[in-house]
N, C-alpha and C positions, 0 to 999 in steps of 0.2 A: 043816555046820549050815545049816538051814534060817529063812530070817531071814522074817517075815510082811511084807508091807509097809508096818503100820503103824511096823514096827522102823526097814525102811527106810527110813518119810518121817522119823521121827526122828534118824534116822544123819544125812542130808543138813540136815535145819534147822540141828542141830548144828553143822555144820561149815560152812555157811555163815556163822549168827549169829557163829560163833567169828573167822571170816576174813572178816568184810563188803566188805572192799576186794577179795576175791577173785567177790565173786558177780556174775553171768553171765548172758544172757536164759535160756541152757540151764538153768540150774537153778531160776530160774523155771516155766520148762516141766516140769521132772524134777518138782518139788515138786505143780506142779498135776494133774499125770498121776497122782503116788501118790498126793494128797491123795482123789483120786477112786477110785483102786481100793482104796485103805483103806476109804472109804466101803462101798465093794461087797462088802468083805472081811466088812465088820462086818456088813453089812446079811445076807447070806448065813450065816455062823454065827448069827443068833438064830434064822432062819431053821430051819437044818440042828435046833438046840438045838430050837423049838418041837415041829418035825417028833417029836426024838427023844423029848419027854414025853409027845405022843399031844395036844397041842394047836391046830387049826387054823391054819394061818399066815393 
């Protein structure tokens, strides 16, 4: 199974919110890295989507 990574930033918030005495600079980092390729994830399918209606990106 193919997880997007907006999945994955929510997999991790999860499970850090869930264990906060567990969380760590690393997931700090982890979070800030997906929170940004989620971005690019998103930004790139409206993208791909405009392309496919035949409207200008």
């Amino acid at each position: 199974m193919t997880n997007t990574t907006r999945e994955l930033l929510a997999h991790v918030l999860e499970r850090v919110s869930s264990r906060p005495e567990e969380w760590t600079v690393r997931d700090t980092q982890t979070i800030t890295r997906l929170r940004a390729a989620a971005e690019w994830e998103e930004a790139s399918e409206k993208v791909a989507a405009a392309r496919w209606i035949g409207v200008p990106a």
